[in-house]
C-alpha positions in Angstrom: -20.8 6.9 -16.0 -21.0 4.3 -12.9 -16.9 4.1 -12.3 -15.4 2.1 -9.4 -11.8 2.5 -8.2 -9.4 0.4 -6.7 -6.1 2.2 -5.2 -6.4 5.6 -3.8 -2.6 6.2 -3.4 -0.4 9.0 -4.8 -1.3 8.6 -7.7 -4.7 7.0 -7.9 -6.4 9.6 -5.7 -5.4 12.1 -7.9 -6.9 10.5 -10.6 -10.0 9.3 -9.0 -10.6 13.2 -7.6 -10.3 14.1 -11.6 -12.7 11.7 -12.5 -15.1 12.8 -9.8 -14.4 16.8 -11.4 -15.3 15.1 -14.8 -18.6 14.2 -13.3 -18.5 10.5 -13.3 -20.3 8.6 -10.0 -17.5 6.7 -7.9 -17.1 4.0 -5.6 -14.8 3.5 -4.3 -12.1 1.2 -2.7 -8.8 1.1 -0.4 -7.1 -1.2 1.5 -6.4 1.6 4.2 -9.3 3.8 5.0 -8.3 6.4 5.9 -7.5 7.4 2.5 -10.9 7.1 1.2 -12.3 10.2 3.6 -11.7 13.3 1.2 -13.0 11.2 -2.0 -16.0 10.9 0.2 -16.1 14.4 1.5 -16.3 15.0 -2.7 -19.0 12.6 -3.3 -18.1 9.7 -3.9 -19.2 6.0 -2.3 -17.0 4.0 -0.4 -17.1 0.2 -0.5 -15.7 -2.2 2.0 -14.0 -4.2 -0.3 -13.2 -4.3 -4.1 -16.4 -6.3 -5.0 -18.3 -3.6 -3.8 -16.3 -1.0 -5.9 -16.8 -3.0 -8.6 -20.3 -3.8 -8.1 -23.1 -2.3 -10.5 -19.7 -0.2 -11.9 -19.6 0.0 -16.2 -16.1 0.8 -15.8 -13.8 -0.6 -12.3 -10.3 0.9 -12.5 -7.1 -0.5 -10.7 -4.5 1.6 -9.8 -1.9 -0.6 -7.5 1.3 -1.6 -6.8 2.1 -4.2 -8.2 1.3 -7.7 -9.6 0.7 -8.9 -6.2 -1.9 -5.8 -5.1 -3.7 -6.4 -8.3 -3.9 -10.5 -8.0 -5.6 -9.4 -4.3 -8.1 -7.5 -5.4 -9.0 -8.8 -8.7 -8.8 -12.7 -7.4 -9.0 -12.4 -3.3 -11.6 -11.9 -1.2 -14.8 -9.5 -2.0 -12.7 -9.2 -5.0 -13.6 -7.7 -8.6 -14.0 -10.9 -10.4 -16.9 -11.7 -9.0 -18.4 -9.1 -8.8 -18.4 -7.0 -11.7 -21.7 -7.5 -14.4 -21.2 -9.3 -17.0 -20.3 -6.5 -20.5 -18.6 -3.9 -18.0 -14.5 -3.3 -18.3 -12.0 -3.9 -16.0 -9.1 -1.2 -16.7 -5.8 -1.7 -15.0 -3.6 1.1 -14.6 -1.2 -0.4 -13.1 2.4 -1.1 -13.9 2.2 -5.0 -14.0 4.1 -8.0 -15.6 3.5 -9.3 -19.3 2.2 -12.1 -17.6 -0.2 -10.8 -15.5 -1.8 -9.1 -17.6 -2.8 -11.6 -20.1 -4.1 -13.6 -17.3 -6.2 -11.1 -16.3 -7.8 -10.6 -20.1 -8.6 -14.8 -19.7 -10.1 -14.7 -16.3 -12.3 -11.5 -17.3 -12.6 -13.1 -20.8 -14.3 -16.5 -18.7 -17.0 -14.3 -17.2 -18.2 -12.6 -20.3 -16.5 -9.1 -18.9 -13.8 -6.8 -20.9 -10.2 -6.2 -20.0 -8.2 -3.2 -20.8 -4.7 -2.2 -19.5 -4.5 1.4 -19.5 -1.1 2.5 -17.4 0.1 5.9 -17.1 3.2 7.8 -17.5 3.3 11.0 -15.2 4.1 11.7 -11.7 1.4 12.2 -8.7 1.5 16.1 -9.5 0.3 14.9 -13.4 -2.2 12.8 -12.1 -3.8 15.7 -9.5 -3.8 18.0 -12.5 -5.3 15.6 -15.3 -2.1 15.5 -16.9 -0.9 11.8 -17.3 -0.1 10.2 -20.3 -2.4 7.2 -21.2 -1.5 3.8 -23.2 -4.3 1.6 -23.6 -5.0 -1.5 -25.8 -7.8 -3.9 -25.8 -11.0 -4.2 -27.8 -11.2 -1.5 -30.2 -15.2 -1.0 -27.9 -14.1 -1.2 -24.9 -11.2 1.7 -25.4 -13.9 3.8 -26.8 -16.0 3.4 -24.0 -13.5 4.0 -21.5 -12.0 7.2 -23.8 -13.9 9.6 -21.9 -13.0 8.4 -18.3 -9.2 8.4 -19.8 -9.5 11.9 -21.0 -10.5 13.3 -18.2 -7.5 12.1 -16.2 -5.0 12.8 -18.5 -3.6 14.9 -21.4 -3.0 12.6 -24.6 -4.3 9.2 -24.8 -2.0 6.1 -26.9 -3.7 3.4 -28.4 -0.8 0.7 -28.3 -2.9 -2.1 -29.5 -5.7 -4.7 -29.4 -4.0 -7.0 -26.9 -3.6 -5.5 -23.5 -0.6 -6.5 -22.4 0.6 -4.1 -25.2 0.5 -1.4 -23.5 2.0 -2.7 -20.4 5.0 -3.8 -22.8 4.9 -0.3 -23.8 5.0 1.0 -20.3 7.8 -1.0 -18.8 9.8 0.2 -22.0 8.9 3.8 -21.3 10.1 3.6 -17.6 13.7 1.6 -18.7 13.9 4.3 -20.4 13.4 6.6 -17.5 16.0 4.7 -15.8 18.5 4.8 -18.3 18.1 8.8 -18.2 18.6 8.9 -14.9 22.1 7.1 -15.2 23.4 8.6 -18.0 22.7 12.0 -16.1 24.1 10.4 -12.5 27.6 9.9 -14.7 27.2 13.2 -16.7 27.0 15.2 -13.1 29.3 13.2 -11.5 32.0 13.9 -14.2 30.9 17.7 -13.8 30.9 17.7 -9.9 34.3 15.7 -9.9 35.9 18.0 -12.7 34.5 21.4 -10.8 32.3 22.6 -12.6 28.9 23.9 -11.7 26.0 21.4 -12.0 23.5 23.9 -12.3 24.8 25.9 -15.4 25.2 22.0 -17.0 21.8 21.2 -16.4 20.8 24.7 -18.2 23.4 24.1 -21.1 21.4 20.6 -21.4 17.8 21.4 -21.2 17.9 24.7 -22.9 19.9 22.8 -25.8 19.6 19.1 -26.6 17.8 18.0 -23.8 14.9 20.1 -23.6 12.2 17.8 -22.4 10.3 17.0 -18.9 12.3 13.8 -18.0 15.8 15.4 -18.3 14.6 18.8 -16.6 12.7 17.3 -13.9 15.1 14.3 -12.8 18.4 16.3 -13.7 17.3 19.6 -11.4 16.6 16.2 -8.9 20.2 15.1 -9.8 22.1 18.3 -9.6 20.3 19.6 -6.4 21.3 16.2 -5.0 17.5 16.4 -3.3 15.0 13.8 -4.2 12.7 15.1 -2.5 9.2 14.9 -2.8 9.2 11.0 -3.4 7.3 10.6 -6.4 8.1 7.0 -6.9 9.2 5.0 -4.5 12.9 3.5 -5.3 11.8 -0.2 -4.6 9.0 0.2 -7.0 11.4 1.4 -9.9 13.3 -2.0 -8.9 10.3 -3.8 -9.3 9.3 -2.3 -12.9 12.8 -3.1 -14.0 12.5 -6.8 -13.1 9.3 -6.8 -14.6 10.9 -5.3 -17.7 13.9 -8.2 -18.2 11.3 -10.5 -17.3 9.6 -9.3 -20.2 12.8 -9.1 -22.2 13.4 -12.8 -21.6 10.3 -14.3 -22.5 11.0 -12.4 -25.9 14.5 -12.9 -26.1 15.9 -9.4 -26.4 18.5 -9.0 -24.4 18.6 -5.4 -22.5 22.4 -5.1 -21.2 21.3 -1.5 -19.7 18.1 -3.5 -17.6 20.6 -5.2 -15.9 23.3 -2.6 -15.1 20.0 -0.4 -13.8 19.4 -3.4 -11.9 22.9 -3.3 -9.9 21.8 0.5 -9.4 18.8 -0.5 -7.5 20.2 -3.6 -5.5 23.3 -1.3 -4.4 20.9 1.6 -3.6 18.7 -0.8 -1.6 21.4 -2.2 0.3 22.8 1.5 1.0 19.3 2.3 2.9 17.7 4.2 -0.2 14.8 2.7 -0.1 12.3 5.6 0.7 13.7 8.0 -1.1 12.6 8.2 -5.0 14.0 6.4 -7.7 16.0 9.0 -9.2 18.2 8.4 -5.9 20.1 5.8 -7.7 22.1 8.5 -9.0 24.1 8.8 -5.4 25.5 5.5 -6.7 27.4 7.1 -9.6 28.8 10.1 -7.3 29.9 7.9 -4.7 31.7 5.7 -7.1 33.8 8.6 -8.1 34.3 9.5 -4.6 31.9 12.5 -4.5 30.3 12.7 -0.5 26.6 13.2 -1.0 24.0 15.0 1.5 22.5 11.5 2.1 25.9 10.5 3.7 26.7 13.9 5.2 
């Protein structure tokens, strides 16, 4: 299939090198260069701008930032708009507003193209190793036609609905989620390291026992090595998807009294200097709370 691809960082050049494995012809698009060398070296095109990415493409994907990455390259100059034929799919894999994403199913709607949103959950070592969780919804079609591309970037495939912005409602839920994980184990260890005890046998009482799944081994080893290191996700883009996600909360009117503690986390961790290290690093703010001296302050 004629795939483009917009967004070759951590995690979209791991899954536009899986889609290249899966045999699928790619051009390709980044704002910094650089970054597009190795997915030539593997064969794919590179384009000097979105348009060309999306140009001639059945299928473009976006893998970006945020809203304000994706209104650039699907609205700006050389952008995807334009330039994708009339019948082939936009998919956004992006973590994006509500908002945004129904705008984007109009716009694409108005030039006789198809929109599906089709984030991930999974860190940049699942996408390298085709192991990202997929939600999509859109046309019942257009997910079918883009089922094989989706496959071959990740293990299990959702289908959250026919409206897109579905599955990004399903995706900012999925990472509050994460986030309230992360706190309830930044008290947890806290109370442990305070009391002390040894973090390491709590984490194994937890995972080997009630906890036994990815997000409490991975971020609670992160937690009770105190080391959150490799950045997998950037802090100030786990503040951003939790805006997004009382954004979303108010236009519904649910109220999410966790969203907005979490969102305290990530101010104070901002204004503390944490904003390179990964967002599990809002944990620090628990420990120094109780008065517990943390590598990053050592």
């Amino acid at each position: 299939m004629k795939v483009g691809f917009a967004g070759l960082g951590n995690m979209g050049s791991g899954i536009a090198k899986n889609l290249i494995k899966a045999g699928h012809a790619l051009t390709v698009y980044n704002r910094t260069k650089s970054r597009t060398e190795e997915l030539r070296q593997l064969g794919a095109k590179v384009g000097n701008s979105p348009g060309e990415a999306a140009s001639g493409a059945e299928v473009v994907f976006s893998m970006l930032a945020d809203d304000h990455a994706v209104e650039s390259v699907v609205f700006g100059a050389g952008n995807i708009l334009e330039s994708l034929p009339a019948g082939a799919v936009h998919a956004s894999m992006s973590t994006i507003s509500v908002a945004l994403s129904r705008r984007l199913a109009a716009a694409h709607s108005e030039k006789k193209q198809h929109y599906v949103a089709t984030p991930v959950f999974g860190r940049p070592d699942a996408a390298a190793a085709g192991k990202l969780f997929v939600v999509v919804a859109g046309g019942t079609d257009q997910i079918e036609r883009c089922r094989p591309l989706l496959e071959a970037v990740g293990q299990k495939t959702f289908v959250a609905g026919q409206e897109p912005q579905a599955a990004n409602v399903f995706k900012l839920a999925g990472n509050f989620m994460i986030t309230t994980v992360i706190e309830s184990l930044a008290e947890a260890f806290a109370l442990i390291r305070k009391s002390g005890s040894d973090p390491k046998t709590f984490l194994e009482v937890l995972t080997d026992s009630l906890f036994s799944c990815p997000v409490y081994k991975n971020y609670g080893a992160m937690i009770a090595a105190d080391n959150f290191e490799p950045v997998g996700f950037k802090l100030p883009l786990g503040f951003k998807d939790n805006k997004l996600v009382l954004a979303a909360a108010e236009e519904a009117s649910v109220p999410l009294p966790m969203a907005n503690l979490i969102h305290d986390r990530f101010v104070t961790a901002i204004a503390q200097g944490m904003s390179a290290q990964d967002w599990a690093a809002i944990a620090r703010i628990s420990s120094r709370d109780a008065g517990i001296l943390d590598r990053s302050a050592a």
